[in-house]
C-alpha positions in Angstrom: 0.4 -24.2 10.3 -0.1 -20.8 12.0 1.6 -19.8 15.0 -0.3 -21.2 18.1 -1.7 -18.9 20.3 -0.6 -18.8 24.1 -2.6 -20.5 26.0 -4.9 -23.7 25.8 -8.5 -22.8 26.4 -10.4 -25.6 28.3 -13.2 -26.1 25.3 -10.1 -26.6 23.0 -8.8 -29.6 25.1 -11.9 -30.9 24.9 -12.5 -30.3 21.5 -9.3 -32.1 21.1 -10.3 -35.3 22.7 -13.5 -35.3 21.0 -12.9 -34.7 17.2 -9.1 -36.5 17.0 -10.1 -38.3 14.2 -10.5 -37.6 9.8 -13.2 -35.2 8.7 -14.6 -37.3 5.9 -18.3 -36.4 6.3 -18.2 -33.6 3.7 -20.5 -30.8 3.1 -23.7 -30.4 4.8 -26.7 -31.7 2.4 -29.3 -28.9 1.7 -32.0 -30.3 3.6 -30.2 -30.9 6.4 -29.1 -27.4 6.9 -30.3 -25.7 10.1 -29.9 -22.3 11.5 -27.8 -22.0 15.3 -31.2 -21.0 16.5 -32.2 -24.6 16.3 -29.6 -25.7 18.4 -30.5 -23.2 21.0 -32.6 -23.9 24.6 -35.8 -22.9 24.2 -35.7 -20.0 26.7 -33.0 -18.6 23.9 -35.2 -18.8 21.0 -37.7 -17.0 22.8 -35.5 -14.5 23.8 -34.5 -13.7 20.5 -37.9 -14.0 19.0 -39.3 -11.3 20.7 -38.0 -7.8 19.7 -39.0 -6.6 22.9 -36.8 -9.2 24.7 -33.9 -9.9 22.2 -31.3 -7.4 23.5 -29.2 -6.9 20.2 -32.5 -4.3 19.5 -30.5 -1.9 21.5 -27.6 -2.0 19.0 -30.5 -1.5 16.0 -31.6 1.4 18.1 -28.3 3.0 18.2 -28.0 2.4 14.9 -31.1 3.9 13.6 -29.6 7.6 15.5 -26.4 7.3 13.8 -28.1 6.4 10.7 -30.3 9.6 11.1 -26.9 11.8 12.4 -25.2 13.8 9.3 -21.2 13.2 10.1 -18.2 14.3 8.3 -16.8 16.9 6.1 -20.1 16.3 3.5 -22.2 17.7 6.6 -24.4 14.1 5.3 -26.1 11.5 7.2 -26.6 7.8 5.9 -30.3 9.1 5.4 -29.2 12.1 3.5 -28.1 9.6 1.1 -30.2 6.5 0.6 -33.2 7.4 2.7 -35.1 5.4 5.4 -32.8 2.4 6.8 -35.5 0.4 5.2 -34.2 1.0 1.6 -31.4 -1.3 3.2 -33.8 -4.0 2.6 -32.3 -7.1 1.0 -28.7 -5.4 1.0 -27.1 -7.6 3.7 -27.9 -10.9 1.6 -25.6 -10.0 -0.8 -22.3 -9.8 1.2 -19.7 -9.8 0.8 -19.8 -8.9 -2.8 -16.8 -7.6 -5.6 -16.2 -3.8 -5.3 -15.0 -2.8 -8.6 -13.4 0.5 -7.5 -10.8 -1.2 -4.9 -10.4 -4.7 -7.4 -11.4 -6.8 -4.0 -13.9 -8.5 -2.1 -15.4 -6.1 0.5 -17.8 -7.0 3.2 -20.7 -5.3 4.4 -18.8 -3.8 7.7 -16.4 -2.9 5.1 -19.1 -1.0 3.1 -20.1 1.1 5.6 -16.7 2.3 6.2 -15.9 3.2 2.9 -19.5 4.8 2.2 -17.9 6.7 5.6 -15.1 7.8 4.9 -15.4 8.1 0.7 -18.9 9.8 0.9 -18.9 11.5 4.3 -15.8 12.4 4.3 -16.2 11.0 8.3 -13.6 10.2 10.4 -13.2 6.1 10.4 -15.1 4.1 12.3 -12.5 0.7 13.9 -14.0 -2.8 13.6 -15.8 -4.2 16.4 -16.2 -0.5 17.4 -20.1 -0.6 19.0 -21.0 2.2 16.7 -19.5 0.4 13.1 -21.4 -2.8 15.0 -24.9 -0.6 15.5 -25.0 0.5 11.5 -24.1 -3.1 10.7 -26.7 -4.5 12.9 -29.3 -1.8 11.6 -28.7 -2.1 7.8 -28.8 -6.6 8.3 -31.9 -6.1 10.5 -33.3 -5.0 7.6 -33.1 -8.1 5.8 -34.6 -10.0 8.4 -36.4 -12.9 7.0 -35.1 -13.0 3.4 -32.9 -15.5 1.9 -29.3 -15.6 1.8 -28.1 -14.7 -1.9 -24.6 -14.9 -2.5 -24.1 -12.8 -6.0 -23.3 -14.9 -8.7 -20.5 -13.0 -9.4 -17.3 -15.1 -12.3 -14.9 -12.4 -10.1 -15.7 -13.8 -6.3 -14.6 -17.9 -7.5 -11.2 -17.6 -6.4 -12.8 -16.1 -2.9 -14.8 -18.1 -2.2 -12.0 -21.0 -3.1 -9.6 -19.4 -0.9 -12.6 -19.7 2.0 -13.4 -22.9 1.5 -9.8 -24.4 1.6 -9.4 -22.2 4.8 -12.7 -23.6 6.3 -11.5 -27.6 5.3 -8.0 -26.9 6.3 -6.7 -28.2 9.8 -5.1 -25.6 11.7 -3.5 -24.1 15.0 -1.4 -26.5 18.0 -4.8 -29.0 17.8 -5.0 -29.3 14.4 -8.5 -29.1 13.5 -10.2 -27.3 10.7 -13.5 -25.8 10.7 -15.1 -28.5 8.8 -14.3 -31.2 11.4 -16.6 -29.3 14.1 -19.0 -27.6 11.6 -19.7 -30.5 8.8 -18.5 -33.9 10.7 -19.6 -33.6 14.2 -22.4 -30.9 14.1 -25.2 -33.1 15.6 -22.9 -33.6 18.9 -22.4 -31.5 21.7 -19.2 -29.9 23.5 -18.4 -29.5 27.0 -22.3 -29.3 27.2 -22.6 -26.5 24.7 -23.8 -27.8 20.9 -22.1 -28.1 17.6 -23.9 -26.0 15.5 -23.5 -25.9 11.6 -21.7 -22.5 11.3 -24.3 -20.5 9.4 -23.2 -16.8 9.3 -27.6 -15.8 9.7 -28.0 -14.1 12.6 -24.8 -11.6 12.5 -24.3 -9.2 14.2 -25.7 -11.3 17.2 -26.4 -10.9 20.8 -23.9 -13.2 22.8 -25.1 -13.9 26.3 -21.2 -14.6 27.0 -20.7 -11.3 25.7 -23.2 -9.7 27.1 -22.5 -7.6 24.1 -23.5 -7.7 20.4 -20.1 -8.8 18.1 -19.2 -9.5 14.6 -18.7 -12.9 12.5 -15.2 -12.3 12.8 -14.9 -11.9 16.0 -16.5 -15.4 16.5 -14.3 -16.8 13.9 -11.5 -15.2 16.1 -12.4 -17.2 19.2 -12.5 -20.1 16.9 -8.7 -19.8 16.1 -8.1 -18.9 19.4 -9.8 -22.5 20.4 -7.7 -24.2 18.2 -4.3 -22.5 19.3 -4.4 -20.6 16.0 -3.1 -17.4 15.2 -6.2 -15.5 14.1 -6.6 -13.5 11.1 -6.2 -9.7 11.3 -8.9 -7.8 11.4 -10.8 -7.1 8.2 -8.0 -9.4 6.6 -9.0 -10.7 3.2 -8.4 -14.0 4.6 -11.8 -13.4 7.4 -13.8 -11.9 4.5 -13.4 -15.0 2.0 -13.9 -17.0 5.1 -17.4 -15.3 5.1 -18.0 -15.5 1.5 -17.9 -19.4 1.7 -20.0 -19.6 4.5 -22.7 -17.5 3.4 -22.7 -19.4 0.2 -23.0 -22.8 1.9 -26.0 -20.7 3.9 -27.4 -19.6 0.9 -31.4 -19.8 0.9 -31.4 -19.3 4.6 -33.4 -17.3 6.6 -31.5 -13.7 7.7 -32.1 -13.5 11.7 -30.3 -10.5 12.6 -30.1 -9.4 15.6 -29.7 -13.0 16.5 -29.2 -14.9 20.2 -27.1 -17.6 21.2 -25.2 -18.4 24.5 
């Protein structure tokens, strides 16, 4: 068990009182699956629906300058390189994927900072920074609409092993894993709020809570945190097999990003 965090969140309690017993329902069945959008109020969807409404386009717009902005000792901009953002197309349905230079898995966040710092020659850009969160946000917009396809790659098994006994192991001071919110108890609802089915499709998303767009990790941070969990670091290889499962149980859904949820 990881350390527990310091303090007790009120959702956590609840969560507590609410999903005490066994997860034994397994693995969502394909045609069950549904995106976090579905789960959403309708004023949400809407919101999200309409590019002129769905405020993570701000964070595409940024995105789209840096992308056009030459940075670093190359005197290159992402354009310089692979065009229009548009060539992106399709790229953000295959991450995280093997990087055979480094010998590990690498996500796309982590892509960008190596394409960065190895082809730019640019200074780094942190995680969660809101300009490494704008290129993200630009390059998976791109793939908006396509299907999820995890690589069918022999070298990412023991990944995406290591993700799925993190996501089905029980955790933190309540001692609750991911599955017993995400695949038991996903047609319920918390404190109010609902259960979704924790499919990675709409990241980076606009949080209303955040009034901010932010990163599948930092979501799966305010998991752990929920749970009285130590959270991963960072970048860890821990969050990005984490993300390797869960875009495999996702796969053949729908891309949404910039996505909206409360």
């Amino acid at each position: 068990m990881r350390r527990p965090a310091a303090r007790l969140p009120v959702f956590a309690a609840l969560a507590l009182a609410l999903l005490g017993g066994d997860a034994s329902a397994g693995e969502i069945a394909p045609g069950e699956r549904r995106s976090g959008r579905a789960f959403m109020a309708p004023q949400t969807q809407a919101m999200q629906a309409d590019d002129t409404s769905n405020p993570g386009m701000l964070w595409v717009l940024q995105g789209a300058s840096l992308w056009e902005e030459k940075a670093g000792a190359s005197g290159r901009s992402c354009a310089g390189c692979h065009g229009a953002a548009e060539a992106m197309r399709g790229v953000a349905t295959r991450f995280p994927a093997f990087d055979a230079a480094s010998g590990k898995l690498i996500d796309l966040t982590g892509r960008i900072r190596q394409c960065r710092s190895e082809r730019q020659g640019a200074p780094d850009l942190p995680r969660d920074s809101d300009a490494l969160l704008a290129l993200t946000t630009l390059v998976a917009h791109q793939s908006r609409g396509l299907p999820i396809a995890p690589p069918k790659e022999p070298r990412l098994a023991p990944y995406r092993e290591t993700g799925r006994q993190i996501f089905t192991t029980r955790m933190g001071q309540l001692d609750l894993s991911c599955a017993n919110c995400h695949d038991d108890h996903w047609n319920q609802r918390l404190a109010g709020s609902a259960v979704t089915q924790a499919h990675p499709t709409g990241y980076p998303l606009y949080r209303l809570e955040w009034q901010g767009i932010g990163s599948l990790q930092r979501r799966l941070r305010n998991c752990m945190i929920g749970v009285r969990a130590e959270p991963f670091a960072a970048g860890s290889e821990e969050f990005i097999a984490l993300e390797l499962y869960l875009m495999q149980r996702a796969a053949g859904m729908e891309i949404e990003t910039p996505a909206v949820r409360p």
